[in-house]
C-alpha positions as CSV (number, residue, x, y, z in Angstrom):
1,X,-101.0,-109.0,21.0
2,X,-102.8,-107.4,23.8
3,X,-101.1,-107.2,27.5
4,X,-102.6,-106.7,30.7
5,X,-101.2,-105.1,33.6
6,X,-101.8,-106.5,37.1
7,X,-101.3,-104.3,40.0
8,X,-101.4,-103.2,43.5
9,X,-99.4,-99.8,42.8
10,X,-100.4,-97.5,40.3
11,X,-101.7,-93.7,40.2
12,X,-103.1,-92.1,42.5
13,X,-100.6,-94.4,44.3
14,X,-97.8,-93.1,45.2
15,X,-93.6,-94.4,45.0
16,X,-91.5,-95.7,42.6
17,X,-93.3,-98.6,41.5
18,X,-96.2,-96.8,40.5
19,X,-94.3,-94.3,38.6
20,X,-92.6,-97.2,36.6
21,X,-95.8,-98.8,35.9
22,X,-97.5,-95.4,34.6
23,X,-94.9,-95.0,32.5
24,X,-94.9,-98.8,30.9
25,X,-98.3,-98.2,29.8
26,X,-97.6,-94.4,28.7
27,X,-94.9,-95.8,26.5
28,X,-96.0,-98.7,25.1
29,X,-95.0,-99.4,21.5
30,X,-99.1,-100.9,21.1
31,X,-100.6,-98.3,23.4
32,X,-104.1,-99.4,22.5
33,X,-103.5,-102.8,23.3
34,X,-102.3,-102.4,26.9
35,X,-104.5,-102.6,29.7
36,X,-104.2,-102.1,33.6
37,X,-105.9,-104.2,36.2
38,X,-105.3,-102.1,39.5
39,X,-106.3,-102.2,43.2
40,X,-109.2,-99.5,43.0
41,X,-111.0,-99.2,45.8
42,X,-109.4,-103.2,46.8
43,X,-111.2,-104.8,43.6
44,X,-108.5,-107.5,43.9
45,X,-107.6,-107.8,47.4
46,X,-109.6,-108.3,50.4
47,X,-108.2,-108.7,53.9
48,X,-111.6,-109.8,55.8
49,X,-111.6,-113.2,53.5
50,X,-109.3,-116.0,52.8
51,X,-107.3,-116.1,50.5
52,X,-107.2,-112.3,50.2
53,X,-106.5,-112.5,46.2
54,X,-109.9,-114.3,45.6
55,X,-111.1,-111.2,44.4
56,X,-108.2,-111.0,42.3
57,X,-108.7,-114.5,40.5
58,X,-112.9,-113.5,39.7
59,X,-111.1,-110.0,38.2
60,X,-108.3,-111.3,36.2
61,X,-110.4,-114.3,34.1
62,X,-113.2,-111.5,33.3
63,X,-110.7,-108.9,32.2
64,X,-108.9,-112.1,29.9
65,X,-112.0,-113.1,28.5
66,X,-113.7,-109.1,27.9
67,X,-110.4,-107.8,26.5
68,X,-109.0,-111.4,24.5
69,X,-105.7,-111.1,26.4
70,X,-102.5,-112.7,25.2
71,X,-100.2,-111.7,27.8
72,X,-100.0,-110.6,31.9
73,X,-97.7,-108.5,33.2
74,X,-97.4,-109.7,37.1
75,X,-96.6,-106.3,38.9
76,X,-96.4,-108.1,42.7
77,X,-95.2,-111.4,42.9
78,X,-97.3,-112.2,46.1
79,X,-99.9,-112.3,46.1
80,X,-100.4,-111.6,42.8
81,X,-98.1,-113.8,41.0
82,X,-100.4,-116.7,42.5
83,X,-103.5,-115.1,40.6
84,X,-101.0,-115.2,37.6
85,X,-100.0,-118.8,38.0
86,X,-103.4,-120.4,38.8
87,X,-104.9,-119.0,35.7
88,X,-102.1,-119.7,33.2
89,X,-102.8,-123.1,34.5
90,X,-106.8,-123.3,32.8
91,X,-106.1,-120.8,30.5
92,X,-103.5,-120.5,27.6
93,X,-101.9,-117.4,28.6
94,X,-98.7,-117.0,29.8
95,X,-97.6,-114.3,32.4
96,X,-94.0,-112.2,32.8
97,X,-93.4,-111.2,36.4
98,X,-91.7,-108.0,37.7
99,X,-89.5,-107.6,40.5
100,X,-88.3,-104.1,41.8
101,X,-86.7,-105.4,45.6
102,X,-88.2,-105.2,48.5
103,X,-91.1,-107.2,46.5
104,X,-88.8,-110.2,46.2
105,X,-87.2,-109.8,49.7
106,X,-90.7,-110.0,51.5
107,X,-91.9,-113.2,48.8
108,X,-88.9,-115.2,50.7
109,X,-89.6,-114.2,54.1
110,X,-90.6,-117.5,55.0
111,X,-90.9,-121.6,53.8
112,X,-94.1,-121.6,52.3
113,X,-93.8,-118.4,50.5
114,X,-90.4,-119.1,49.0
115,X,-91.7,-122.5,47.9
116,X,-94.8,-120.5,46.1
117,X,-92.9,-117.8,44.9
118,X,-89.9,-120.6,43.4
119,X,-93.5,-121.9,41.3
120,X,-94.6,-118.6,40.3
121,X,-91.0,-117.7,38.9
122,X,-91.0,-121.0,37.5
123,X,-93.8,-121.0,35.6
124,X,-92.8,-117.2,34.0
125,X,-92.2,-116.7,30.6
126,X,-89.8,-114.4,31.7
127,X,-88.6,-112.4,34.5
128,X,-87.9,-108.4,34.8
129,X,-86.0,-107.1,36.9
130,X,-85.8,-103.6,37.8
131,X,-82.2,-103.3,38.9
132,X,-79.1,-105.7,38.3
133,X,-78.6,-106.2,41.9
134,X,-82.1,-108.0,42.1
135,X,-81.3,-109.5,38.8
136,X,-78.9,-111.6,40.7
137,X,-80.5,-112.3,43.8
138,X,-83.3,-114.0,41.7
139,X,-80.6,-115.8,39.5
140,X,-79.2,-117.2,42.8
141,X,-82.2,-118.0,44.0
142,X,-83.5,-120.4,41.0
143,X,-80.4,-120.8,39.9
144,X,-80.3,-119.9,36.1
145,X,-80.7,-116.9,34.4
146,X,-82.1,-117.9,31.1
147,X,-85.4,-116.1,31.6
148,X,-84.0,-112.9,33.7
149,X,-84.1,-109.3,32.4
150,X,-82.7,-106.1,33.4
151,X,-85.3,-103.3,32.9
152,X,-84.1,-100.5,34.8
153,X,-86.3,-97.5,35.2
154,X,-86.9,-94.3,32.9
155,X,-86.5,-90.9,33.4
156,X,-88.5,-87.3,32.3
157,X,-86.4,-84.8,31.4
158,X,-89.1,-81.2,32.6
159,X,-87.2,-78.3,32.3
160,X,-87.9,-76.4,35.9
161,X,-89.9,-73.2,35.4
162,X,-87.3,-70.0,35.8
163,X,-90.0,-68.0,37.8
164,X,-90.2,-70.8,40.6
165,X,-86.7,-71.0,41.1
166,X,-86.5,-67.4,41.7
167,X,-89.5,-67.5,44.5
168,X,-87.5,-70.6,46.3
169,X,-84.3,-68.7,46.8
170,X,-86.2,-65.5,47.4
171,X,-88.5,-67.3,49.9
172,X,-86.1,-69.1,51.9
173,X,-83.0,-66.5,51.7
174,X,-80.9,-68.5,49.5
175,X,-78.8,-65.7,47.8
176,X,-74.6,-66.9,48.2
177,X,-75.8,-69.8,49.5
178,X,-74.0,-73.5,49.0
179,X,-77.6,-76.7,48.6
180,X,-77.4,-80.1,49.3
181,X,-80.7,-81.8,49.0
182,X,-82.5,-85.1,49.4
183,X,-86.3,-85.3,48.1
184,X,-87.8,-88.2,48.7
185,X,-89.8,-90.2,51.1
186,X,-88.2,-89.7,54.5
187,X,-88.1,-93.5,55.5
188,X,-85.2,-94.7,57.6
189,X,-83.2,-96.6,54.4
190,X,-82.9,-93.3,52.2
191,X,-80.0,-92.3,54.7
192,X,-81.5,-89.1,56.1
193,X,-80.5,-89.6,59.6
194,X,-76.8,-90.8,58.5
195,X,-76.5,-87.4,56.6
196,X,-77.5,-85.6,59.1
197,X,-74.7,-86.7,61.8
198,X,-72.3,-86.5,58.9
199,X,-72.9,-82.4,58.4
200,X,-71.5,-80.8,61.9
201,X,-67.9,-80.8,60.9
202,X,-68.9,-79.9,57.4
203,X,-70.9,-77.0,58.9
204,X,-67.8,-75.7,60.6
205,X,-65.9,-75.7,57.6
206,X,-68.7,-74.4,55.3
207,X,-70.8,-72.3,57.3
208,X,-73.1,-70.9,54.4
209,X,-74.0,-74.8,53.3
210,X,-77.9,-75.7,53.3
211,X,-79.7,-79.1,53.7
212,X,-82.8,-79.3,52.0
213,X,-84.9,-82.5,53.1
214,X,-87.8,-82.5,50.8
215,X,-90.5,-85.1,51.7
216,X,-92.6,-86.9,54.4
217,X,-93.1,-90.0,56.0
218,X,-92.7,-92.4,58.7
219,X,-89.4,-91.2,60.1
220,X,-90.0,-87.2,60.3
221,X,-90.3,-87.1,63.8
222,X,-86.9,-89.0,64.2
223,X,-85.4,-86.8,61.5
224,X,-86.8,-83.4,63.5
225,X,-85.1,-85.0,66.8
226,X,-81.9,-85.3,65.0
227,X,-81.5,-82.2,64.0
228,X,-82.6,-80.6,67.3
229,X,-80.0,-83.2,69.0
230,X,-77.1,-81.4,67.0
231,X,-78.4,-78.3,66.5
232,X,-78.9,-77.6,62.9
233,X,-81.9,-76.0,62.8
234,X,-79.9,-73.2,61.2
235,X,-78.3,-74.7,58.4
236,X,-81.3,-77.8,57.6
237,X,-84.5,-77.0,55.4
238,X,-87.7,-79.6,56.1
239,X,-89.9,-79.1,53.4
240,X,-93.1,-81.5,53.1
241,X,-96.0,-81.4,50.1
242,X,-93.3,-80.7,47.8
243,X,-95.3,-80.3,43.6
244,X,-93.0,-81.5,41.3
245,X,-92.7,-78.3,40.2
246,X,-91.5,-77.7,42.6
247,X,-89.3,-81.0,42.8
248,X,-87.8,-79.4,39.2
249,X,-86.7,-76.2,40.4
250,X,-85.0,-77.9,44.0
251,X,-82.8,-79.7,41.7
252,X,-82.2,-77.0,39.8
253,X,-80.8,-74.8,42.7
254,X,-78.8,-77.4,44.8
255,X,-75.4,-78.1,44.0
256,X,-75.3,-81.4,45.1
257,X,-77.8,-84.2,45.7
258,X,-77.8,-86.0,48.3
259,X,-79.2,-89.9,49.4
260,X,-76.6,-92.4,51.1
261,X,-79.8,-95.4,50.7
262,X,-78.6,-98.7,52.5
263,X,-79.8,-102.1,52.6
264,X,-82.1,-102.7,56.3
265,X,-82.9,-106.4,56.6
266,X,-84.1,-107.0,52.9
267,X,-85.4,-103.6,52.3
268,X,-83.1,-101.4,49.9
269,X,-83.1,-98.9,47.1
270,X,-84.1,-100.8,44.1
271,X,-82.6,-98.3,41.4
272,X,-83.6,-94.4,43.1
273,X,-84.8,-92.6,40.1
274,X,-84.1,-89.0,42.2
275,X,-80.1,-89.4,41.1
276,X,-81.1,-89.3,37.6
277,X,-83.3,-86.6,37.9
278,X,-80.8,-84.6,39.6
279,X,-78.3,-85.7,36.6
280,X,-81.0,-84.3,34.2
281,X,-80.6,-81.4,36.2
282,X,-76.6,-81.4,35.6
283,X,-76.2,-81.9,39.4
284,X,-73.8,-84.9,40.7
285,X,-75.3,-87.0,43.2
286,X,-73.7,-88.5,46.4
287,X,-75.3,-92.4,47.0
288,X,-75.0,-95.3,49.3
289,X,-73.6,-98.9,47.8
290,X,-76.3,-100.9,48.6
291,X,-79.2,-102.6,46.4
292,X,-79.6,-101.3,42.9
293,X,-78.0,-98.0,43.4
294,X,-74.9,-99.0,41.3
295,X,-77.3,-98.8,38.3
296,X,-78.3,-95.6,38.5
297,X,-74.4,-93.8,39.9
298,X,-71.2,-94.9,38.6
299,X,-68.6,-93.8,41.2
300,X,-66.3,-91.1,40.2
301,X,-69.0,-90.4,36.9
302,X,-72.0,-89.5,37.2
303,X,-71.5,-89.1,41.2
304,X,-70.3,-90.5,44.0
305,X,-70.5,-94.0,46.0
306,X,-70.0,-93.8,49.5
307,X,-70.5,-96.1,52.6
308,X,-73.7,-95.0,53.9
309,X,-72.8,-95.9,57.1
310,X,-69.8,-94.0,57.3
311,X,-70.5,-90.5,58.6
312,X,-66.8,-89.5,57.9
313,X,-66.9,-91.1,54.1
314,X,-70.6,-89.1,53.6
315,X,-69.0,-85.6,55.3
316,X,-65.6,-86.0,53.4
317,X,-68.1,-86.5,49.4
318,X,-69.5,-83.5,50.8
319,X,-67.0,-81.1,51.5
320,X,-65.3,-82.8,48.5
321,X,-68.0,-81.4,45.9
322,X,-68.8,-78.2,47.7
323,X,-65.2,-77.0,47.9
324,X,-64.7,-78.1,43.9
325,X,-66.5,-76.9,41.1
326,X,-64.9,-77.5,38.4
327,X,-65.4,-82.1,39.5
328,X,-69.2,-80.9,40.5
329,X,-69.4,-79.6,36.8
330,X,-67.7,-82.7,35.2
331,X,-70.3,-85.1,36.8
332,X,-73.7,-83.6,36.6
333,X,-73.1,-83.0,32.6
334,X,-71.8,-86.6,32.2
335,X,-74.5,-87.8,34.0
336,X,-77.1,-85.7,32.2
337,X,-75.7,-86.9,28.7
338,X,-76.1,-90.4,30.4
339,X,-79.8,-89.9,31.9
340,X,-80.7,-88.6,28.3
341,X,-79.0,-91.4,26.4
342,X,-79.5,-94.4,28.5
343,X,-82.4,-94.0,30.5
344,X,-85.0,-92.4,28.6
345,X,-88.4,-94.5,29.3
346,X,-89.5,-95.4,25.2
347,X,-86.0,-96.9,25.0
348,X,-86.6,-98.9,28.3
349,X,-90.4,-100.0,27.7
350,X,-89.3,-101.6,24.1
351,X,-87.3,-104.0,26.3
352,X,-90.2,-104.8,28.2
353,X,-92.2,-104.8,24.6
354,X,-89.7,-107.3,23.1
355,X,-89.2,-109.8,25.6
356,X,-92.9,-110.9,25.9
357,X,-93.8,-110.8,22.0
């Protein structure tokens, strides 16, 4: 059985999607018999015609025919799930689509596009879904469930290297000092900003408490005004071009990590990989409830679930986990036997594997 990968996202791209898409292929039980049709240099979409997937169509029937594919994995369900559907219809081949979040928020934005994307779900053999929470929201949406899979992501267990960790705390004067830290993309629904206005009274209380805000993106300029606004420059650490080596030792150090992700019109976390990381690293997490979230932290186990609007529910997890050691223990090694047990990407790739054969 050969399977084809269709995508917009996948390396040098950047995000969770991409990640989970290199690491379907990268464990794949047949790994010579998986193949990846991506957006390189837009091959399959192209804004200056109509419809933009054209290209897309032209791509997929000569990568079906060349390679004798069985099977399409739809990584985008607009547009590409309508490249998916058109050819299962003069072809024999049947397509599986996968849905991470925002994906399915934006495919039902409007009429037509939630009449196309009801067809393209339709005419699935099955659907995979990257997080329970979006499991249901599709279920509710075509309203059965017979086809709809859970597929949550993986995680890679890399041991941080001893020698970075010491030039980190050397370099930024981290000896006796408490971390909390957030790496990620610094986009408004990671909860960076709500974090932020939560710290002040924490601050008081905990004076030698860090912030480490490891990332960039579109709301660094909002981020830097917050923290002039409220004057932490002294106890917040901006750190962009982070390596993921890195990434490895920063969760290695903190004591806590930290991302309160909520849902803004449609766009939410869709699982957040960076708690298991930080599990792997034996370090309890602090999240939002909101989107997929609830697969990745189980209050009160692996971490904790707060409001992530409420700055005096974020400041109170804080001081919470800071002031005990003994409940910060107790959760990062339940969650690291968890991350190692559970969500180890071979185990979650055969699911994948089996529900297309």
């Amino acid at each position: 059985m050969k399977t084809l990968l269709l995508t917009l996202e996948y390396p040098p791209f950047k995000g969770g999607v991409a990640n989970y898409y290199e690491n379907l292929v990268k464990h794949w039980p047949q790994p010579d018999k998986i193949f990846v049709l991506k957006n390189d240099g837009n091959s399959l979409i192209n804004n200056r015609i109509w419809p933009k997937w054209l290209p897309a169509l032209f791509k997929l029937k000569e990568e079906i025919k060349e390679k004798k594919i069985n099977n399409i994995l739809v990584g985008q369900i607009l547009p590409l799930g309508t490249v998916a559907l058109l050819v299962s219809k003069f072809k024999k081949i049947e397509y599986s689509v996968i849905i991470h979040g925002l994906d399915f928020s934006l495919a039902l934005r409007n009429a037509r596009k939630r009449w196309l994307t009801k067809k393209i779900l339709s005419g699935s053999k099955n659907i995979i879904c990257g997080n329970s929470y979006t499991a249901e929201l599709v279920k509710n949406f075509l309203g059965e469930d017979k086809k709809i899979i859970t597929v949550n992501p993986g995680v890679n267990n890399i041991a941080a290297n001893p020698e970075t960790i010491k030039k980190i705390k050397e370099k930024y004067s981290l000896k006796d000092k408490s971390i909390i830290l957030t790496i990620g993309r610094i986009i408004k629904r990671k909860g960076i900003d709500t974090t932020l206005k939560s710290l002040p009274e924490v601050f008081k209380k905990i004076p030698n408490l860090i912030y480490v805000i490891a990332g960039s993106g579109s709301e660094e300029e909002n981020i830097k005004k917050i923290i002039a606004d409220l004057n932490l420059e002294k106890n917040v650490l901006t750190i962009k071009n982070i390596t993921d080596e890195g990434k490895n030792a920063w969760y290695e150090i903190c004591d806590i990590f930290i991302m309160p992700a909520r849902n803004i019109n449609g766009d939410y976390e869709g699982f957040g990989i960076v708690y298991l990381e930080a599990n792997l690293a034996g370090k309890p997490v602090i999240a939002g409830k909101s989107g997929g979230v609830g697969d990745a932290v189980i209050d009160g186990k692996n971490g904790l679930l707060v409001d992530p609007k409420n700055y005096e529910e974020i400041s109170t997890a804080i001081f919470d986990l800071i002031k005990n050691e003994d409940k910060r223990k107790k959760l990062g090694e339940w969650g690291r036997e968890r991350a190692i047990k559970d969500f180890n990407w071979t185990k979650q790739i055969k699911k994948i594997y089996n529900s297309i054969k």
